[in-house]
C-alpha positions in Angstrom: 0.0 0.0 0.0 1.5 3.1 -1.2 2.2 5.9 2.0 0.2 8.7 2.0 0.8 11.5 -0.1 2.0 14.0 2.9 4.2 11.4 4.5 6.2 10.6 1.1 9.8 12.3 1.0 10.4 15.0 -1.4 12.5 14.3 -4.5 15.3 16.4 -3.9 16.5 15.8 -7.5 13.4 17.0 -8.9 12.7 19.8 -6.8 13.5 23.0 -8.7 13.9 25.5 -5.6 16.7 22.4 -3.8 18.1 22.7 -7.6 18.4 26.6 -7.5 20.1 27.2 -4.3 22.4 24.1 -4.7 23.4 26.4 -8.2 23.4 29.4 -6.2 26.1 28.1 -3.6 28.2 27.0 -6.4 28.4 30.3 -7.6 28.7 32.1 -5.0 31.6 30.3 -4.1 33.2 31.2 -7.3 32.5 34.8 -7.5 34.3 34.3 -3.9 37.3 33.1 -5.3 37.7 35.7 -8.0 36.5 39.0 -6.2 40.3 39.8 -4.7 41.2 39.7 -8.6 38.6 41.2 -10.3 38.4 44.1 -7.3 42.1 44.7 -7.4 42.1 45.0 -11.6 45.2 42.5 -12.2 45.5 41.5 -15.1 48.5 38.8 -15.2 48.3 35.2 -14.7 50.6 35.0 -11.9 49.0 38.3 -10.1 45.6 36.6 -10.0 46.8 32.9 -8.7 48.9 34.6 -5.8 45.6 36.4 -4.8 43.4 33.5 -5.2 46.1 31.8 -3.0 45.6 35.0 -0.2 41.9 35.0 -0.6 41.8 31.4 0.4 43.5 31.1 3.2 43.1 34.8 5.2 40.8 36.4 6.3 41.0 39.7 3.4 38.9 43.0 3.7 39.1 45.4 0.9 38.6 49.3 1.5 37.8 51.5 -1.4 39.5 54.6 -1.6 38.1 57.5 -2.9 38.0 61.4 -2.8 34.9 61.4 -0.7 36.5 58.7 1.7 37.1 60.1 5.2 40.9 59.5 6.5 39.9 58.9 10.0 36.8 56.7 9.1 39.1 54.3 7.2 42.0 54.0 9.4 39.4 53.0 11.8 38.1 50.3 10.2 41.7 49.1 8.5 42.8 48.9 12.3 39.3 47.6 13.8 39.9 44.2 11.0 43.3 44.1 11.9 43.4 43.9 15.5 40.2 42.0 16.1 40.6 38.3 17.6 39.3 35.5 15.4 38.5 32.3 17.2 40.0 30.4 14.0 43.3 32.5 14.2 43.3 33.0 10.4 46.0 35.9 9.2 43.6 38.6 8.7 44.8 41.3 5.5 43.5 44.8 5.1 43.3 45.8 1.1 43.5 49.4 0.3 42.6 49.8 -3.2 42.3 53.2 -5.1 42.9 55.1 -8.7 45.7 56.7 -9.0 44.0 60.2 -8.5 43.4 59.1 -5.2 46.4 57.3 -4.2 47.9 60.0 -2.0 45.1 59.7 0.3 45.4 55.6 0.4 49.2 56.6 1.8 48.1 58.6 4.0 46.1 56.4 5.8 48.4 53.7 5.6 50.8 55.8 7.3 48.5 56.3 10.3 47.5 53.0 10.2 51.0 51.6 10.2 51.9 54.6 12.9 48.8 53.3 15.3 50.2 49.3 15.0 53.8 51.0 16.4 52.2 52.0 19.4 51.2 48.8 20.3 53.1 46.8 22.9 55.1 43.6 22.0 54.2 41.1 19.0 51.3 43.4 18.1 53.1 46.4 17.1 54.6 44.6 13.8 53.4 45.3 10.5 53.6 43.9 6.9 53.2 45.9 4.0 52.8 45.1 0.2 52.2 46.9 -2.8 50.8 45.6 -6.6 49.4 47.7 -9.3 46.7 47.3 -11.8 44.2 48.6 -14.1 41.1 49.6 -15.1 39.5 50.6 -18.4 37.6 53.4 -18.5 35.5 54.5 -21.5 35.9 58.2 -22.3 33.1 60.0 -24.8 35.4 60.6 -28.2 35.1 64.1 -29.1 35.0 65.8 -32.2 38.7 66.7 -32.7 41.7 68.1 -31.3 39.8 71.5 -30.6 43.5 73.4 -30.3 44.8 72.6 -33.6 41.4 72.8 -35.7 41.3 76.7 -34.4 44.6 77.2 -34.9 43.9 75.8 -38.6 41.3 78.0 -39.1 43.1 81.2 -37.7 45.2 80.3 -40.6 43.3 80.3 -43.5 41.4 83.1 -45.0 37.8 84.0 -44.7 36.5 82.0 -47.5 33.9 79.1 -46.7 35.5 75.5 -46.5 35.0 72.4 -44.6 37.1 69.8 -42.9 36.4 66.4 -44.1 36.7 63.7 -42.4 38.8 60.6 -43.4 37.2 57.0 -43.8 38.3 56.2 -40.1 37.5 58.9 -38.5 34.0 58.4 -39.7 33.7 55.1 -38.9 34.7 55.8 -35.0 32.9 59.4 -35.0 30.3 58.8 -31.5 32.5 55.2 -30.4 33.8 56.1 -27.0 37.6 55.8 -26.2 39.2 53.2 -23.8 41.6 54.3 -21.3 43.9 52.5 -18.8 43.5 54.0 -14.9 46.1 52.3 -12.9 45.0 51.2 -9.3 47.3 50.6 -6.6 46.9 48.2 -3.7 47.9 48.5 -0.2 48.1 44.9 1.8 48.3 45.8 5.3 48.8 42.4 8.1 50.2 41.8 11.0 52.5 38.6 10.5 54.7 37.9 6.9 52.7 36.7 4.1 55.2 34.5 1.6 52.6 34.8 -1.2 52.4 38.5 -1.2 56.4 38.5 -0.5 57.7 36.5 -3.4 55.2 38.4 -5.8 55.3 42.0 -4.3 58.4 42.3 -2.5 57.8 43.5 1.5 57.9 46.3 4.0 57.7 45.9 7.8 59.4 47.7 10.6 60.1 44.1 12.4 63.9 43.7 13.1 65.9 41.8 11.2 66.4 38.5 11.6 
């Protein structure tokens, strides 16, 4: 006698919304792995294995900088990641990511950050630091022309009616917008070594020497 339609166990297998989020873990967990990458804008081989590598095994927080970002505000919560206990004890990295227009402020707190370790007693005072560069494209509107040299063309040439015409090219990209390379810097920020980040990056740290 067949059980009762309530008391029958679901078909996992069958079951669309069991389906769905077992897709939606598996790409989360993928995004996960490539976010470091894709949010730092590397571009080489190498640079995206070693931060694959970081991603999986610390604890990594990434900080946008930008010319709105308040120096205070983010030193506070570079130091508040840093410093906080974990009950696994994984590394934990602070990421300070901005365009190059903005990269004087990312210094800046980096050196308060780094200044605020210092004054911490023992062990915790140490610091690690390493920098990699990378880029981002940026589509710029194309304009009509070099406005300078068309006036200085025309300031030339007498008052008689003419026009400029346009070669093939330049009619075939007249409205396409322009792509342009922004570097972005990174600024790893941890509180023990990180072989990884040293091999690829090179390293900073005010620990004496062994």
């Amino acid at each position: 006698m067949a059980a009762p339609e309530s008391l029958q166990k679901p078909n996992r297998d069958s079951d669309p919304s069991v389906k769905r989020k077992r897709d939606d873990t598996k790409s989360n967990s993928a995004s996960k792995r490539a976010r470091l990458g894709d949010s730092l804008n590397v571009s080489s081989n190498e640079d995206i294995k070693v931060l694959q590598a970081v991603e999986s095994k610390y604890d990594v927080q990434i900080h946008s900088v930008i010319s709105a970002s308040k120096i205070q505000k983010k030193v506070t919560s570079v130091l508040q990641h840093l410093t906080s206990s974990s009950a696994d004890r994984t590394t934990r990295v602070s990421v300070l990511r901005a365009r190059a227009s903005d990269a004087g402020k990312l210094v800046s707190i980096a050196e308060i950050a780094r200044r605020e370790l210092g004054k911490r007693e023992g062990d915790g005072r140490i610091w690690f630091q390493y920098i990699a560069l990378g880029e981002e494209l940026k589509e710029i509107p194309r304009g009509d022309g070099n406005t300078v040299i068309e006036e200085t063309k025309l300031g030339m040439m007498d008052d008689d009616d003419f026009e400029i015409m346009k070669t093939p090219f330049e009619r075939a990209i007249e409205g396409q917008p322009r792509v342009r390379g922004v570097p972005i810097m990174s600024l790893f920020l941890c509180r023990t070594s990180i072989e990884e980040l040293k091999k690829r990056y090179g390293e900073q740290t005010n620990a004496d020497p062994v």
